[in-house]
C-alpha positions in Angstrom: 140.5 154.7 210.2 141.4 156.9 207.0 139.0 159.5 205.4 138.2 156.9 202.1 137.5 153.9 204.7 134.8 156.0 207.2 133.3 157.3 204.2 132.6 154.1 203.1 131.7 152.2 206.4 129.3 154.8 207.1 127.7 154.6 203.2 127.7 150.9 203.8 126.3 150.8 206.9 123.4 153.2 206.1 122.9 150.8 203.1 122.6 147.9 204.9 120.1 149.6 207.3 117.9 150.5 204.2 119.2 153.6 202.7 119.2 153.2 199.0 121.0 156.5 198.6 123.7 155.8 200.4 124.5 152.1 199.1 124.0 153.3 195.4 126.8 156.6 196.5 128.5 153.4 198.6 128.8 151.5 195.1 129.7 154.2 193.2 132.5 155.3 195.3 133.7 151.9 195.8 133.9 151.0 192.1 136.5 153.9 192.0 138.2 152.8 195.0 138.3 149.0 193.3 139.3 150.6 189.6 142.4 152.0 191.5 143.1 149.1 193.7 142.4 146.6 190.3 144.4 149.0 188.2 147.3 148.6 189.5 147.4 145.1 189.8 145.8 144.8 185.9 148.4 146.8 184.4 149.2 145.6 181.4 145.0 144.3 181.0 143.0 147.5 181.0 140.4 146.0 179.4 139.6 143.6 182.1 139.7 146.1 185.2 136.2 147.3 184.4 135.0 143.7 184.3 136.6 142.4 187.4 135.2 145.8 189.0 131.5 144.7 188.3 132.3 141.2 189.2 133.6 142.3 192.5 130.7 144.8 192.8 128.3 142.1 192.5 129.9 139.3 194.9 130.0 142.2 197.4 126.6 143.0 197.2 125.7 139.2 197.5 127.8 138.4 200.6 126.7 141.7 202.0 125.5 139.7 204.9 129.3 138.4 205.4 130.5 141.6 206.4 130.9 142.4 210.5 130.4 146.0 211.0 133.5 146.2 213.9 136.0 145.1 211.0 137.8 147.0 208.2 135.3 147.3 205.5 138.7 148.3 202.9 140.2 144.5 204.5 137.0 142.5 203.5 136.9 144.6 200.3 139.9 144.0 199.1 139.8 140.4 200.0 136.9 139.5 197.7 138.9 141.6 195.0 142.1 139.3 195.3 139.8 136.6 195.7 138.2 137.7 192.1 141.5 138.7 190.9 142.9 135.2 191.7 140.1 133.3 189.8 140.9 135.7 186.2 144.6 134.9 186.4 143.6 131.2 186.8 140.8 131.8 184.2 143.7 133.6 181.5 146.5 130.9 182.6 144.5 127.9 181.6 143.1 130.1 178.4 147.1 130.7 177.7 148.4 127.3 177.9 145.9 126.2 175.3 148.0 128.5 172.8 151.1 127.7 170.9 153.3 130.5 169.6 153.7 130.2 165.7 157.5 130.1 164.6 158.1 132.5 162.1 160.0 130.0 160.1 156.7 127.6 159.5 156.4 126.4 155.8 152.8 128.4 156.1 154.3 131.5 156.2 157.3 130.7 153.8 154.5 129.4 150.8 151.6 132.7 151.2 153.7 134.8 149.1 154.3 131.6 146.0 150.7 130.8 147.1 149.2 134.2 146.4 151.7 134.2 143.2 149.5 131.2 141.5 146.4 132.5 142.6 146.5 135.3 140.6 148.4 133.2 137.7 145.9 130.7 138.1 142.4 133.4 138.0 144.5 135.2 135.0 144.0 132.3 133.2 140.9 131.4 134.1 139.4 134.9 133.5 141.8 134.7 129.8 139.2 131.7 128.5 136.4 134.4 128.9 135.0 136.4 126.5 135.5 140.3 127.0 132.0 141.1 127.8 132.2 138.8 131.1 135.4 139.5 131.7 135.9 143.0 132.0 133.5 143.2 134.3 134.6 140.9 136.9 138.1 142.2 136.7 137.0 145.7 137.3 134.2 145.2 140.0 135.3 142.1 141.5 138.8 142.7 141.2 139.6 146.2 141.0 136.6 147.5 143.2 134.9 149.6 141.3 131.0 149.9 141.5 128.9 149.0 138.6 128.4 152.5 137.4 132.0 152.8 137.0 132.3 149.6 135.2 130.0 150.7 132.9 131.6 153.8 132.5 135.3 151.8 131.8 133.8 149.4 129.7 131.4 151.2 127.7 128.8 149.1 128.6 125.0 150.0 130.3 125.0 149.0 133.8 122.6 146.1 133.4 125.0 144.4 131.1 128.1 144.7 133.4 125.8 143.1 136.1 124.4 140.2 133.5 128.2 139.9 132.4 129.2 139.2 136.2 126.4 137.1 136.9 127.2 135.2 133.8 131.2 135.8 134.2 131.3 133.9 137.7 129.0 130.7 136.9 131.3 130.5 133.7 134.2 130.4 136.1 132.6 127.8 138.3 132.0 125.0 135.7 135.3 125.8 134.4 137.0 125.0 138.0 134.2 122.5 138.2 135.2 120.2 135.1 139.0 121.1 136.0 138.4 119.1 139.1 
């Protein structure tokens, strides 16, 4: 028996006789023994190692009653871990298969850049049909990102009105695509 498999037997043991001290050190230690043991296996999944840790954790701790004292305790360990291990891969297979790869060559991809070409041509001319004083300011908030203040700076108008012409500026535009329809 190696020095990480006593300690643990022993930790376990006590715990199972009542001593919550040494099943919470038990727990502890083992989670770092699983990290390892999952870690390797998990690679390239890093994320899911400290799930499938606490998933183990807990299965052990429910079929604590399973375990017979004159066996490995590492053995039945690690066999709920494959066992747990097993049922993600499954889990991340079927999850996988569900997923086609996109091919880079898709009309979807070959249109966004023509697409995002007549947007803009398209709320250019929509915004030309408005007058100045609802325009400006949903070209420079909406658009350009300024805040209101700034607006108001740019445009030389009080902050109120850049707000009213916004307000007024975007339910102008929505009739207009409205009655376009």
């Amino acid at each position: 028996m190696n020095d990480a498999e006593a300690v643990l037997h022993d930790l376990f043991v006590r715990g199972l006789a009542g001593d919550a001290v040494a099943y919470r050190t038990f727990l502890q230690k083992l989670g770092v023994h699983l990290r390892a043991f999952l870690g390797r296996r998990l690679f390239g999944w890093p994320d899911d190692v400290e799930d499938l840790v606490q998933e183990c954790l807990l299965a052990m701790h429910n079929q604590r009653h399973t375990y017979q004292s004159d066996q490995p305790l590492t053995a039945w360990v690690h066999a709920i871990a494959r066992y747990k291990l097993i049922d993600l891969l499954r889990a991340k297979g079927s999850r996988e298969a569900l997923h086609q790869p996109l091919d880079d060559e898709l009309a979807v991809f070959a249109d966004s850049a023509t697409d995002a070409s007549d947007a803009r041509r398209d709320l250019g001319g929509l915004l030309e049909g408005l007058p100045d004083r609802h325009r400006l300011p949903i070209v420079h908030v909406k658009l350009h990102g300024l805040s209101i203040a700034e607006a108001a700076q740019a445009t030389g108008m009080s902050e109120s009105a850049v707000k009213v012409g916004i307000h007024r500026g975007l339910k102008a535009l929505a009739l207009k695509i409205k009655e376009s329809r």
